[in-house]
C-alpha positions as CSV (number, residue, x, y, z in Angstrom):
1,X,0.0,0.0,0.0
2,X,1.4,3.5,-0.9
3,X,0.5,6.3,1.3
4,X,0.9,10.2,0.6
5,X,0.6,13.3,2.7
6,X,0.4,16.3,0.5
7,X,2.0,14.5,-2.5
8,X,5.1,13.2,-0.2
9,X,5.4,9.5,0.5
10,X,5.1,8.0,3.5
11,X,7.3,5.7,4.6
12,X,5.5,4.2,7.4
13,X,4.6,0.3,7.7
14,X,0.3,0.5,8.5
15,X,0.3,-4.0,7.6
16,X,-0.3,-4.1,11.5
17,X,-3.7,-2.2,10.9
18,X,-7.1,-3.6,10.0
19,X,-8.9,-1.0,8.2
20,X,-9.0,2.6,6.8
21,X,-10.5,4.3,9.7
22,X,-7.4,2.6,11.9
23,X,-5.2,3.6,9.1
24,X,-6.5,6.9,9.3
25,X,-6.1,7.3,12.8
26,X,-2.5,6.7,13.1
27,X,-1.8,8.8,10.4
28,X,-3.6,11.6,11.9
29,X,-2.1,10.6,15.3
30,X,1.8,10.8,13.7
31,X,2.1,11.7,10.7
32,X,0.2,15.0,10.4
33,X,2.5,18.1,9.6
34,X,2.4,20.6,13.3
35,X,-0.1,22.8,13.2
36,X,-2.2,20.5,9.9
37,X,-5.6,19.2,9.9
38,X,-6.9,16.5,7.8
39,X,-8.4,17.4,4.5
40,X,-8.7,15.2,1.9
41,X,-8.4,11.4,1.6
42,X,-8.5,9.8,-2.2
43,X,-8.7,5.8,-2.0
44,X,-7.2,4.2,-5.0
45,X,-7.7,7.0,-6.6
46,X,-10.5,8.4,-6.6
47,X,-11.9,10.8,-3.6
48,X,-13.2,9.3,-0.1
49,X,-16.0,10.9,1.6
50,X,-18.1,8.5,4.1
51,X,-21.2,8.4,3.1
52,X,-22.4,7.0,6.7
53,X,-20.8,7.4,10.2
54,X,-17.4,5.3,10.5
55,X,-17.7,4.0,6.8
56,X,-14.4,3.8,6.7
57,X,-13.7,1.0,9.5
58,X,-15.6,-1.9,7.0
59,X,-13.1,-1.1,4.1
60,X,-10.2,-3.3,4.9
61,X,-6.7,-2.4,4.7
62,X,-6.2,-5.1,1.9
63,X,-8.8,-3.5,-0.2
64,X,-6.5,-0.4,-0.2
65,X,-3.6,0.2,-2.9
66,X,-3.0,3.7,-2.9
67,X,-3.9,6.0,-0.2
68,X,-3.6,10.1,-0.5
69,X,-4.4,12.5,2.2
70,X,-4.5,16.2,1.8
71,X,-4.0,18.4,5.2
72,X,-4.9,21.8,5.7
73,X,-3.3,24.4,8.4
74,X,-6.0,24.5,11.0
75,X,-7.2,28.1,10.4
76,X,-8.0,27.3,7.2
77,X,-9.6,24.0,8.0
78,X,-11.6,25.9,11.0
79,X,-12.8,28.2,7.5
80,X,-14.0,25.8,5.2
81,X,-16.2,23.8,8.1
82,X,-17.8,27.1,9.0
83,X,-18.5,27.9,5.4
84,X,-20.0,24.4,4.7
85,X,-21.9,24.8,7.9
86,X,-23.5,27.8,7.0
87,X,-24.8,26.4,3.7
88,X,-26.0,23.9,5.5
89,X,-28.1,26.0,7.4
90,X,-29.7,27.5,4.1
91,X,-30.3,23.8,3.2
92,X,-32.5,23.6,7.1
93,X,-34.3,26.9,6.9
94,X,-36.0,25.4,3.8
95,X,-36.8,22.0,6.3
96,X,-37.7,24.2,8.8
97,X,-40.1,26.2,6.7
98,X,-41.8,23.1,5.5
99,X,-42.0,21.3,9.2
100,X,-43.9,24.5,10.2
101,X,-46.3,24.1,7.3
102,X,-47.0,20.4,8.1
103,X,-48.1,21.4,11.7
104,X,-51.1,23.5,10.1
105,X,-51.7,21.3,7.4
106,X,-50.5,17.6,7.6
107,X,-51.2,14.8,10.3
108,X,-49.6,15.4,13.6
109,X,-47.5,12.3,12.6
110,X,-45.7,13.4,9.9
111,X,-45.3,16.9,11.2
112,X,-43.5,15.5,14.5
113,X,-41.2,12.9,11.7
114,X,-39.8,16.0,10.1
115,X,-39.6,18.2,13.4
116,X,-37.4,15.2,14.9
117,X,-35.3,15.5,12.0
118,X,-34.9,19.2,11.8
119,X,-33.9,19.3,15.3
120,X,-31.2,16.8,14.6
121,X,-29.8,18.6,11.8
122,X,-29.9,21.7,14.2
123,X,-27.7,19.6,16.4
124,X,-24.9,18.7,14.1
125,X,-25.4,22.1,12.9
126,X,-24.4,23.7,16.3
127,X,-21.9,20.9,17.4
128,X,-19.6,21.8,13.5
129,X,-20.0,25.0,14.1
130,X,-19.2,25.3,18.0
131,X,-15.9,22.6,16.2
132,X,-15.3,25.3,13.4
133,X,-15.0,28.1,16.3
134,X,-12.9,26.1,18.5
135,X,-10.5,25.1,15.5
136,X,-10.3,28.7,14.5
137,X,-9.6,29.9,17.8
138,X,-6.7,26.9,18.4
139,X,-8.3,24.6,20.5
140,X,-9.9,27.5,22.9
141,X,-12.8,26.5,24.9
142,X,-14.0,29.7,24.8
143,X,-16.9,30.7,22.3
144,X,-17.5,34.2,21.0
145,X,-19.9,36.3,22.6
146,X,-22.4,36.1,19.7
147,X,-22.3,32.7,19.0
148,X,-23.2,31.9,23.3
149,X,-25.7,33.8,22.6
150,X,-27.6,32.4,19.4
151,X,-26.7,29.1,21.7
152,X,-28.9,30.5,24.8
153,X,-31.4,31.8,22.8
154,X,-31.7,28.8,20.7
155,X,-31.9,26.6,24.2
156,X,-35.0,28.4,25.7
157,X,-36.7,28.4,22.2
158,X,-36.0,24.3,22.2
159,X,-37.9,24.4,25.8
160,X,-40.7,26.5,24.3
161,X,-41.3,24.0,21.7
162,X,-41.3,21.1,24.0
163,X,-43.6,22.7,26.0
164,X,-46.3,23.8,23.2
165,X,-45.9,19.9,21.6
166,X,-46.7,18.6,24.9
167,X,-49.7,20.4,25.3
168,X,-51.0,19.6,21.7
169,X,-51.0,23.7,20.1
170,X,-49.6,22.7,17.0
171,X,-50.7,25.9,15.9
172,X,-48.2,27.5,18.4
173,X,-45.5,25.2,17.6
174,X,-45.6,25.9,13.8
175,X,-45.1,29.7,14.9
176,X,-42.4,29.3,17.0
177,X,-40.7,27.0,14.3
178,X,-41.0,29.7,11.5
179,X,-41.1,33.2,13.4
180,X,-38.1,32.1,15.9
181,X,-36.2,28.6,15.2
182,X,-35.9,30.2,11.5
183,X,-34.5,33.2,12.2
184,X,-32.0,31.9,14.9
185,X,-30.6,29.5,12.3
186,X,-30.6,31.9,9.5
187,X,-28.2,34.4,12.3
188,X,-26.1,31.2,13.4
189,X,-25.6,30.9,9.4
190,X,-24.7,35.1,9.0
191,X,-22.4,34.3,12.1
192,X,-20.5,31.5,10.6
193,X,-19.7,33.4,7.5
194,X,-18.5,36.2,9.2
195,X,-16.5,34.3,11.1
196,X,-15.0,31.9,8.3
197,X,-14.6,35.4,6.5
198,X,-12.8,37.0,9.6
C-alpha cells in the first residue's frame, strides 16, 4: 500500500492495521505536519467521503492500494467547516419552513417525523459550528460572545417548543418554528460566514 501526505510518500509500515479508519487514525495521530488538519483522503484513486458514520472501519486495509491525504493548516480547516456549515443552514431553513407548514396542514405524525429531523440537523449544525470556532480559535474552549448567545437563545426556544408539543397547540409550535427557530438559524448561518470570513 502506498500512502501520501500532501503528494510526499510515507514511509510508514500500517500492515499491523485492520482497516482505513485505523489507518487513518495513526496517520492523523503521527504523521500530520504541526499545526495540519486532515483534509482530503482519495482511495485508490479516486476521492473518499463516508457516506455514513465510520464508513471507513468496513473497508479493509487489503482493499487499499494507494492511499492520499491532503491536510490543511487549521485556520484554514476551522474556514472551510464554518462555510459548509453555513450552507448547510440554508439547506434547514428550507426543512424548517416546510415542518412549520406540516403542523397546520399535515397529520400530527408526519409533522412531529420531520420536526425530529430538523432538530437533529440543528444539532450537528451547532456541534460543526461550535468545532469550526474552537479550530479557529486553536483549541480555545472559549466561544464568541455572539455565538453563546444564538446558543442561549436557541436553548429556551427548544424548551418553548417542548412545552407547546406537549400540550397539543400545533398551531403554536408551527409559529415558533417559523417566526423564531428560522431566524435563529438563519443568524447562526450570518455568524459562521462572518466568522469563516474574519
Amino acid at each position: 500500500m502506498q500512502v501520501t501526505i500532501n503528494e510526499q510518500t510515507l514511509p510508514a509500515d500500517f500492515s499491523h492495521l485492520g482497516n482505513l479508519e485505523e489507518i487513518l487514525t495513526e496517520i492523523h495521530a503521527k504523521y500530520l505536519p504541526p499545526g495540519e488538519q486532515l483534509y482530503q483522503v482519495h482511495l485508490n484513486g479516486r476521492f473518499f467521503s463516508e457516506r455514513y458514520p465510520r464508513e471507513s472501519r468496513y473497508l479493509a486495509r487489503e482493499e487499499i492500494e494507494r492511499l492520499e491525504v491532503k491536510t490543511l493548516p487549521a485556520r484554514e480547516m476551522a474556514r472551510v467547516i464554518l462555510r459548509e456549515t453555513a450552507a448547510q443552514a440554508e439547506i434547514l431553513g428550507r426543512a424548517i419552513r416546510e415542518c412549520a407548514r406540516l403542523f397546520r396542514v399535515a397529520p400530527e405524525q408526519e409533522a412531529h417525523r420531520v420536526l425530529a429531523e430538523v432538530l437533529e440537523a440543528l444539532r450537528w449544525l451547532l456541534q460543526t459550528g461550535v468545532g469550526g470556532s474552537r479550530l479557529l480559535q486553536g483549541g480555545s474552549a472559549d466561544l464568541p460572545g455572539e455565538m453563546t448567545r444564538l446558543c442561549g437563545h436557541l436553548k429556551v426556544l427548544l424548551t418553548d417548543m417542548e412545552d407547546q408539543g406537549r400540550q397539543g397547540d400545533l398551531i403554536m409550535l408551527a409559529d415558533l418554528v417559523e417566526y423564531e427557530l428560522l431566524p435563529l438559524v438563519e443568524q447562526w448561518s450570518r455568524l459562521l460566514l462572518t466568522m469563516a470570513c474574519g
